[in-house]
ZAVEXRO-710355 format. One record per residue (C-alpha): residue number from 0; chain; x, y, z. Coordinates in Angstrom, 1 decimal. Example, Ala and Ser with C-alpha at 12.3 -4.5 7.8 and 13.67 -1.06 7.14 Angstrom:
# ZAVEXRO-710355
+-----+-------+--------+--------+--------+
:  nr : kette :     xx :     yy :     zz :
+-----+-------+--------+--------+--------+
:   0 :     A :   12.3 :   -4.5 :    7.8 :
:   1 :     A :   13.7 :   -1.1 :    7.1 :
+-----+-------+--------+--------+--------+
# end
This chain:
# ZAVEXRO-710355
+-----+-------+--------+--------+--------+
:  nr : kette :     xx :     yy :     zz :
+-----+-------+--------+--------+--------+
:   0 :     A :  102.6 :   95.4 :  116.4 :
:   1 :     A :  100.7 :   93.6 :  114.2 :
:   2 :     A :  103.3 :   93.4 :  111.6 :
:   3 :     A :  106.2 :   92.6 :  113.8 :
:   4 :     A :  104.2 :   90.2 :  115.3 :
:   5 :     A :  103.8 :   88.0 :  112.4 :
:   6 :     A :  107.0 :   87.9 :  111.6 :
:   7 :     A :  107.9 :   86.6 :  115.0 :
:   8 :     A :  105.4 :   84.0 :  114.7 :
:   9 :     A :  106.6 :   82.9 :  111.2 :
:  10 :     A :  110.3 :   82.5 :  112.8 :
:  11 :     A :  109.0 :   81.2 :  116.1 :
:  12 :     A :  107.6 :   78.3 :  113.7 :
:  13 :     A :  111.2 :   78.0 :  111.8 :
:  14 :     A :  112.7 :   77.3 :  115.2 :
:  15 :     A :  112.7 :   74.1 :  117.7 :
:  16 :     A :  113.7 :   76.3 :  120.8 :
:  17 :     A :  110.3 :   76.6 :  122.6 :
:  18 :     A :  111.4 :   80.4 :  123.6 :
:  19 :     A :  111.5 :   81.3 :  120.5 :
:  20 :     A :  107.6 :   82.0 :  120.8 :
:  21 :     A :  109.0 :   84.8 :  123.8 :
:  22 :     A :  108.8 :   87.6 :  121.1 :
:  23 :     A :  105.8 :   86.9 :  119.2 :
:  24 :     A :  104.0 :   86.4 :  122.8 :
:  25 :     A :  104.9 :   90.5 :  123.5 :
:  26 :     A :  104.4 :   91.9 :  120.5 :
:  27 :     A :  101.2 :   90.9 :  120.3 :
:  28 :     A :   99.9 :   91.5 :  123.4 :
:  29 :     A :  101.3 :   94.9 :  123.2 :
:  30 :     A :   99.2 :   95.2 :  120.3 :
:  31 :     A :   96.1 :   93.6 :  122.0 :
:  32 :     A :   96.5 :   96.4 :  124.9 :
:  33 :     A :   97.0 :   98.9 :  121.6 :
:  34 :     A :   93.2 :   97.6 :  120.6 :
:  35 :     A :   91.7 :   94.6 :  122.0 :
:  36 :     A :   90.1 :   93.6 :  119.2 :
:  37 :     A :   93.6 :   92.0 :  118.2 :
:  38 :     A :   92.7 :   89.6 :  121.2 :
:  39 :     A :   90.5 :   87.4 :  118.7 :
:  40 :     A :   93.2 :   86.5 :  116.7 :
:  41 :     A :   95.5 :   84.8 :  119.5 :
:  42 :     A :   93.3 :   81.8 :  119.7 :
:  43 :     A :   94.4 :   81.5 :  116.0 :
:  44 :     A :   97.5 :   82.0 :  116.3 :
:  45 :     A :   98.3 :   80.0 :  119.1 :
:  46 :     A :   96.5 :   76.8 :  117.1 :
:  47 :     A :   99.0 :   77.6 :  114.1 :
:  48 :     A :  101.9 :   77.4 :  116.1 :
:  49 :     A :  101.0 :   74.1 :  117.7 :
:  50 :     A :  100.3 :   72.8 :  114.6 :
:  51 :     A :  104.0 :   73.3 :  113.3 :
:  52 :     A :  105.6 :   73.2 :  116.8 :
:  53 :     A :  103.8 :   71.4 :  119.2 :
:  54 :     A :  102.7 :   72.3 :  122.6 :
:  55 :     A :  105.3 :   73.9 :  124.2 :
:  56 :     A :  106.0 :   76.8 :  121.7 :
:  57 :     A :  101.8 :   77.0 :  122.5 :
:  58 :     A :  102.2 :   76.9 :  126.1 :
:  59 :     A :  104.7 :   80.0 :  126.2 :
:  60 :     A :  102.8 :   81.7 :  123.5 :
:  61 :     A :   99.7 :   81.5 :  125.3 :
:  62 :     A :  100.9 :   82.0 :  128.7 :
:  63 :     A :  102.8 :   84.6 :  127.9 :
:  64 :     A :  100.6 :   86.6 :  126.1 :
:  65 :     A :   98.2 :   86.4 :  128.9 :
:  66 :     A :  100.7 :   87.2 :  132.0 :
:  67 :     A :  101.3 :   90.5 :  129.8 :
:  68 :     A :   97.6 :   91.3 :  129.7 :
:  69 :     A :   96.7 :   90.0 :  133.5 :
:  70 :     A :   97.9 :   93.7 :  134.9 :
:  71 :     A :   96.4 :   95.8 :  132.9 :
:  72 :     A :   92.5 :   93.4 :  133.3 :
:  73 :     A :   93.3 :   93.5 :  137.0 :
:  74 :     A :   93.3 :   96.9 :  136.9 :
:  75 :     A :   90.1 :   97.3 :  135.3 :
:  76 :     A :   88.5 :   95.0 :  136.9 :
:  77 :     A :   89.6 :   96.5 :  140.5 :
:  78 :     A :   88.4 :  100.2 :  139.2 :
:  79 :     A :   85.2 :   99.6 :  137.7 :
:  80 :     A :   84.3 :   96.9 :  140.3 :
:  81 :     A :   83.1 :   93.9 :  138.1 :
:  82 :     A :   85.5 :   91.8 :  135.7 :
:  83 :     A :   86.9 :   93.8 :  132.9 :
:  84 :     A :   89.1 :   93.1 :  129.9 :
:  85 :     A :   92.1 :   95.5 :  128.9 :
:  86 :     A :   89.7 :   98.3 :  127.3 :
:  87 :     A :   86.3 :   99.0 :  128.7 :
:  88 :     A :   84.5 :  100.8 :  125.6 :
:  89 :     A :   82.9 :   97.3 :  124.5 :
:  90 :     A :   79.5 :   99.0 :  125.7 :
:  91 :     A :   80.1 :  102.6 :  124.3 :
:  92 :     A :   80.8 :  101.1 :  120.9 :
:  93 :     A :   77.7 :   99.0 :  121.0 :
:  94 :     A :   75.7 :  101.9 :  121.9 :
:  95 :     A :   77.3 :  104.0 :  118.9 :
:  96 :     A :   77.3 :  100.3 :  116.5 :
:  97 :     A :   73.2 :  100.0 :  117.3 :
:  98 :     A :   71.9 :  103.4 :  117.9 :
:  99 :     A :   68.5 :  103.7 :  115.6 :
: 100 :     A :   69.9 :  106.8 :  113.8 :
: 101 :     A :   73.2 :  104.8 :  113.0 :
: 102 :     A :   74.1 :  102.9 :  110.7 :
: 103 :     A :   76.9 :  100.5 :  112.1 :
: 104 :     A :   79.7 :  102.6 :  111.8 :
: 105 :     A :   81.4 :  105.3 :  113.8 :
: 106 :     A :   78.7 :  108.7 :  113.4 :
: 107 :     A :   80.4 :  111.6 :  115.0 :
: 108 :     A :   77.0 :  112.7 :  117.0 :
: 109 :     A :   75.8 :  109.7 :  118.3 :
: 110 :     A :   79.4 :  109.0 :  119.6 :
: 111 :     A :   79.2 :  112.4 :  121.9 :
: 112 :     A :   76.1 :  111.0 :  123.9 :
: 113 :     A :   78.0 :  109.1 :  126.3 :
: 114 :     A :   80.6 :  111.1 :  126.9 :
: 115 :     A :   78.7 :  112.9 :  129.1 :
: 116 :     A :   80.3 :  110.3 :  131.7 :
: 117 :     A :   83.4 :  111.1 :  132.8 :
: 118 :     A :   83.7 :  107.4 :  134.5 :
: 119 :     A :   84.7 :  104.9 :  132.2 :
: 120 :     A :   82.9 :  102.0 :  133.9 :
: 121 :     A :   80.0 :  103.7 :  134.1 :
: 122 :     A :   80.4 :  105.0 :  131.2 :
: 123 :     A :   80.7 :  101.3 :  130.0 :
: 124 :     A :   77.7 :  100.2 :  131.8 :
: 125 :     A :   75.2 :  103.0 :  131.1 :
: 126 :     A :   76.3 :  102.5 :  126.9 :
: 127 :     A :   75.3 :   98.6 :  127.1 :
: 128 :     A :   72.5 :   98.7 :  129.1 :
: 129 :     A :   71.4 :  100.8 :  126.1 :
: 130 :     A :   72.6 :   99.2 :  123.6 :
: 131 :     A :   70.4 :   96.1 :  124.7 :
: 132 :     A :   67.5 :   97.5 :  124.8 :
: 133 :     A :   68.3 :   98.7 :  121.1 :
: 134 :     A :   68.4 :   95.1 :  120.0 :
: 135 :     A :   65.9 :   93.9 :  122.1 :
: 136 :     A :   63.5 :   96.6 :  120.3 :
: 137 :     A :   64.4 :   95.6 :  117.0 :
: 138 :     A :   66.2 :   92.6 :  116.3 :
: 139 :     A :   66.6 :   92.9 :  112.7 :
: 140 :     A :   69.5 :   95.7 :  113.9 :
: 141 :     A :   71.2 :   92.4 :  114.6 :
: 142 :     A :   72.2 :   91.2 :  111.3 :
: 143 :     A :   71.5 :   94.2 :  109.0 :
: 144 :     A :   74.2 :   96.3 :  110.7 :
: 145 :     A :   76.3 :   93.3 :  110.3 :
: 146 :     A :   75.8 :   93.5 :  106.7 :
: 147 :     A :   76.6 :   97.5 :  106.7 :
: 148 :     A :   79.5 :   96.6 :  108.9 :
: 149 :     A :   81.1 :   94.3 :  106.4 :
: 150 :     A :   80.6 :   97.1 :  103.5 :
: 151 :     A :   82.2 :   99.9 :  106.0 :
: 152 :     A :   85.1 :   97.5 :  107.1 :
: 153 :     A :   85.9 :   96.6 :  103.5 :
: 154 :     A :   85.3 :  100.3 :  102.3 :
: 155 :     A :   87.4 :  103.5 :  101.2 :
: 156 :     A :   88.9 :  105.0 :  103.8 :
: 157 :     A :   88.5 :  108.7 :  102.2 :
: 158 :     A :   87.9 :  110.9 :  105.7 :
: 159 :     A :   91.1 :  112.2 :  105.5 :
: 160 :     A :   90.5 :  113.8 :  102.2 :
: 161 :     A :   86.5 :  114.5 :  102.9 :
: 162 :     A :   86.4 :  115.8 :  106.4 :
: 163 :     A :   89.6 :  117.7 :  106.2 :
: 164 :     A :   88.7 :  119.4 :  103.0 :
: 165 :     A :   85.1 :  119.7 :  103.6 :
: 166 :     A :   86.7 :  122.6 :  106.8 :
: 167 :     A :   88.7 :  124.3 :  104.3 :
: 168 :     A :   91.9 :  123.1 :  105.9 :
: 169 :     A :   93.3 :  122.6 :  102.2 :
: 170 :     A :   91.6 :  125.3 :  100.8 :
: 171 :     A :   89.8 :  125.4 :   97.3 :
: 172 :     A :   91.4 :  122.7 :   94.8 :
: 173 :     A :   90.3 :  122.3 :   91.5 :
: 174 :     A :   89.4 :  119.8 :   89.6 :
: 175 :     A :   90.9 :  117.6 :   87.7 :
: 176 :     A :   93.4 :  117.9 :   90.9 :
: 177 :     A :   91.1 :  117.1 :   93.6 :
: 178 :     A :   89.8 :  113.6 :   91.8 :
: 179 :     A :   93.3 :  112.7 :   91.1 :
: 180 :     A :   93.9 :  112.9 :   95.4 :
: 181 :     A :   91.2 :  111.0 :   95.9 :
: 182 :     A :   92.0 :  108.4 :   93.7 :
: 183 :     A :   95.8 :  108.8 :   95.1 :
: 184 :     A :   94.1 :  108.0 :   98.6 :
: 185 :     A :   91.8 :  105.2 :   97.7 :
: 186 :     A :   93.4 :  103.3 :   94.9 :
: 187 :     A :   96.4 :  101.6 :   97.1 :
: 188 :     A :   93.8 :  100.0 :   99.2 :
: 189 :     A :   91.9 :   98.8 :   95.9 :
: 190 :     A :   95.1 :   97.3 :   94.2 :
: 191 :     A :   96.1 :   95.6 :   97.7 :
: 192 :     A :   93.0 :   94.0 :   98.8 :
: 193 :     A :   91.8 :   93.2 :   95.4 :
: 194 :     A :   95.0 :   91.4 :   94.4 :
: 195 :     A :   95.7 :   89.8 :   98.0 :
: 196 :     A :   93.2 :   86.7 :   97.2 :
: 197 :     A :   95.2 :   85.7 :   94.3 :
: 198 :     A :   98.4 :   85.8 :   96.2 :
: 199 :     A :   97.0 :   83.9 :   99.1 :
: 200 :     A :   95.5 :   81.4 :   96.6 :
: 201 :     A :   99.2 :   80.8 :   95.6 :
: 202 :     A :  100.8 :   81.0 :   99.0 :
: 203 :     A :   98.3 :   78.3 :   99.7 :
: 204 :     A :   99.0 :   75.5 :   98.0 :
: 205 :     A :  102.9 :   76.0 :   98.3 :
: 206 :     A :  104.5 :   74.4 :  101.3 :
: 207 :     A :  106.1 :   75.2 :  104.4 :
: 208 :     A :  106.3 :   78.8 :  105.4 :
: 209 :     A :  104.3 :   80.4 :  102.4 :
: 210 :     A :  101.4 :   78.0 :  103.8 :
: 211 :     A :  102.1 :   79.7 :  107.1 :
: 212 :     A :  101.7 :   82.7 :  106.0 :
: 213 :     A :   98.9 :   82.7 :  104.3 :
: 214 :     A :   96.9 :   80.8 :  107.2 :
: 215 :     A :   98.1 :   83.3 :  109.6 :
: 216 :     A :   96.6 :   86.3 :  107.5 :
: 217 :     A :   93.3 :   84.4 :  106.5 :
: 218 :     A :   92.8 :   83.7 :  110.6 :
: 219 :     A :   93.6 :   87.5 :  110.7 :
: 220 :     A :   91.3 :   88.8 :  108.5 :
: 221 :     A :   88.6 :   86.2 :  110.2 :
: 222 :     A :   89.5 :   87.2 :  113.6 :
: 223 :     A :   89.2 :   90.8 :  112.6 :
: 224 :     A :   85.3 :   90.6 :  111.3 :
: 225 :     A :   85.0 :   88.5 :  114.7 :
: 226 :     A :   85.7 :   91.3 :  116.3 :
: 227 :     A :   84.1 :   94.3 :  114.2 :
: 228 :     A :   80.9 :   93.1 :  112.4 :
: 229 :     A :   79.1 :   92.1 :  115.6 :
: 230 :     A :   80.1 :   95.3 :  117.5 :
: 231 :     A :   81.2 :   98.6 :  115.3 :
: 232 :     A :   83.1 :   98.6 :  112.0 :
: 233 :     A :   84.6 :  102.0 :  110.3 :
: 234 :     A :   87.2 :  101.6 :  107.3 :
: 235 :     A :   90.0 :  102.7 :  109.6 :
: 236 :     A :   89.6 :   99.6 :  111.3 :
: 237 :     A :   90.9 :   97.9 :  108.1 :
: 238 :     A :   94.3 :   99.6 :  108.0 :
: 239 :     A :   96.2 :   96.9 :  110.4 :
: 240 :     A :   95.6 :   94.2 :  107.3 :
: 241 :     A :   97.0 :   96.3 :  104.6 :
: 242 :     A :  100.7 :   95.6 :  105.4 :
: 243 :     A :  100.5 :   92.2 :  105.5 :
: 244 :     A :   97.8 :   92.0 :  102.7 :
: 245 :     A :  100.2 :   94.0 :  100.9 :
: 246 :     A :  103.1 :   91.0 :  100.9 :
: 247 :     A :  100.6 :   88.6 :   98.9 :
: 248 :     A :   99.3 :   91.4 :   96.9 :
: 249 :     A :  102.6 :   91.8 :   95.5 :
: 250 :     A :  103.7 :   88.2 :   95.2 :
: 251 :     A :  100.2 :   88.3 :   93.1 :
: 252 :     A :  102.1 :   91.0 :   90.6 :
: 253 :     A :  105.2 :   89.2 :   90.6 :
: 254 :     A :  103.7 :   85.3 :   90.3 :
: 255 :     A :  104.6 :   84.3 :   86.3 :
: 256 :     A :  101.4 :   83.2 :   84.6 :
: 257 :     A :  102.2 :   79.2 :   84.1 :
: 258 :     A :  102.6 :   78.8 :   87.9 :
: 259 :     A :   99.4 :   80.8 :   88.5 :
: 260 :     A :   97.4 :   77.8 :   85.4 :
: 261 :     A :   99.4 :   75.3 :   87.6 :
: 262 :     A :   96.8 :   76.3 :   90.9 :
: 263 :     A :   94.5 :   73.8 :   91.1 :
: 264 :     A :   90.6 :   75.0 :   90.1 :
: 265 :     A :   89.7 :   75.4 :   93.7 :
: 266 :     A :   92.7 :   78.2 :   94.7 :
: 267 :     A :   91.5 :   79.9 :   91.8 :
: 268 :     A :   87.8 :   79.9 :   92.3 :
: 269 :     A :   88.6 :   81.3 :   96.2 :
: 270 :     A :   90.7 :   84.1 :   95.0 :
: 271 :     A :   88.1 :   84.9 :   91.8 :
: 272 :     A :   85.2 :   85.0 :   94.3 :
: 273 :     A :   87.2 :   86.9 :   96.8 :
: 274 :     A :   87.6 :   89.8 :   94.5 :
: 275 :     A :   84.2 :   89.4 :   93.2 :
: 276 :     A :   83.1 :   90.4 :   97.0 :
: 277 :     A :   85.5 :   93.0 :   97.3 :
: 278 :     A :   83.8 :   94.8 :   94.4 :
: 279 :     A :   80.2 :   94.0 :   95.6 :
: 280 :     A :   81.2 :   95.6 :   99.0 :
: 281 :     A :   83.3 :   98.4 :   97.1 :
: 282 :     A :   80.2 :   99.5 :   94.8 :
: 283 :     A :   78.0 :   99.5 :   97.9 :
: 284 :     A :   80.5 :  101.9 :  100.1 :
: 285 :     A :   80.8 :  104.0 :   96.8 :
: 286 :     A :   77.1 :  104.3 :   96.0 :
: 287 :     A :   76.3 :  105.1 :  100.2 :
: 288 :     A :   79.2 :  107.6 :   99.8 :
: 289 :     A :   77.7 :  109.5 :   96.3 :
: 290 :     A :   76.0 :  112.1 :   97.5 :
: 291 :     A :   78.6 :  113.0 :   99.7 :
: 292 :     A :   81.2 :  113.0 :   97.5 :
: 293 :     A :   79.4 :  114.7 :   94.9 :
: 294 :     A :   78.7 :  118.0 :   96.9 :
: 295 :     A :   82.7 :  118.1 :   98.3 :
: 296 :     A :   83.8 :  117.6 :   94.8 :
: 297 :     A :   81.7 :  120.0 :   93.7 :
: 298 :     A :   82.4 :  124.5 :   93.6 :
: 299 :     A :   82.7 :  125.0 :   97.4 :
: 300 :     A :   82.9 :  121.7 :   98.5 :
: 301 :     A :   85.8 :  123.6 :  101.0 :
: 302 :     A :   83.2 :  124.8 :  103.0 :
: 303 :     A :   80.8 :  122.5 :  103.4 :
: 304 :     A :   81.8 :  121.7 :  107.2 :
: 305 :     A :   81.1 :  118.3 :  107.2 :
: 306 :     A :   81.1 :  116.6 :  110.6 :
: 307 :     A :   83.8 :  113.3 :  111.5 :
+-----+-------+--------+--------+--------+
# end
């Protein structure tokens, strides 16, 4: 949705006919009813269309979008009896993003405790009322699970390999074998988000659609730590930006060298310091992940029985 979305957008902003913005309108409200964390980036993308279209590819991008989510809140808000978005877990991922024994991310146990509600409102309700007293205990759980947030968002998304094998589903694998699948798990995401700066650097200072582009994806990305950093982050929650990540990654690969020393010093600096980041936050998820990894890639790592 995401994906498909973008694209519409970029031709929406190709095309004077005002319903052109009809597709890109659906597609990503279907995806904001997929997760609504997707809802922080229509403000965005609403302001990029008006800037290349005016306002009435704005109006029926905005008023779309919302008629398609109207049902779904109404309903929400009529079963749980107070006003309600599309999803109502905002409180029972506070509660797991602020729990004392957490760390900011999803941790399997902690995220049992409200289940115990088979409501989802009070559910909801129960889980923030929680949550807030949490913060109001400790208000340093504020912005340093913010800070573990942006390390788990930006991190290796390796529980595929490390639960799954860690319950024997695989079996015993030997090494060298099992490092080479878990470098064939984490390296794509390495290559694409480390090399995405320097391609959106480029795309940057080109004109037109390229400029699009690359505006849409940086109010993406922003839109998406809007939505994860203050609440609960995990490194699944990364996987919608690889795909479009992955277009500047490889326009990075495939940009000649003299038109990359033709960027001005500022395009270069961003996409220098970008990566520079990216490693900083890399190195922290790999050094919180050591002793982990060590004892799965270890004899018997198979049945370790490592919870989600």
């Amino acid at each position: 949705m995401v994906v498909l979305g973008l694209i519409a957008l970029l031709s929406s902003a190709q095309n004077p006919q005002p319903r052109s913005a009809i597709l890109p309108a659906l597609t990503l409200a279907a995806g904001v009813l997929t997760r609504g964390v997707l809802a922080a980036f229509l403000p965005f993308a609403v302001y990029c269309l008006h800037r290349q279209r005016g306002w009435r590819h704005a109006a029926v991008l905005l008023g779309l979008s919302l008629a398609a989510l109207l049902p779904w809140s109404l309903r929400n808000t009529w079963l749980n009896g107070r006003p309600s978005f599309v999803e109502t877990s905002a409180g029972y991922n506070m509660f797991v993003g602020y729990h004392p024994q957490g760390d900011g991310g999803f941790v399997a146990g902690i995220a049992s405790i409200p289940l115990r509600f088979i409501d989802d409102g009070e559910r909801d309700r129960w889980s923030m009322d929680q949550a807030l007293q949490f913060i109001r205990s400790d208000p340093s759980l504020v912005p340093q699970r913010a800070l573990n947030r942006l390390v788990l968002l930006a991190g290796l998304e390796d529980r595929e390999l490390v639960y799954f094998y860690s319950n024997g589903y695989f079996g015993p694998i030997p090494q060298p074998w099992l490092a080479l699948a878990y470098m064939g798990l984490v390296l794509p995401w390495l290559v694409v988000a480390g090399a995405a700066p320097f391609g959106l650097a480029a795309a940057w200072e080109a004109a037109g659609r390229q400029r699009l582009g690359a505006l849409l994806i940086v109010s993406l990305v922003a839109s998406t730590l809007i939505g994860y950093l203050l609440i609960l982050a995990d490194a699944r929650f990364h996987l919608p930006l690889v795909a479009p990540l992955a277009c500047f990654a490889a326009a990075a690969w495939t940009t000649p060298r003299a038109k990359w020393r033709a960027l001005s010093p500022w395009a270069r600096r961003f996409a220098w310091a970008t990566l520079a980041l990216l490693v900083i936050l890399w190195s922290a998820d790999i050094a919180r992940q050591a002793p982990e990894l060590i004892r799965v890639m270890s004899p018997g790592g198979h049945r370790l029985a490592l919870s989600y």
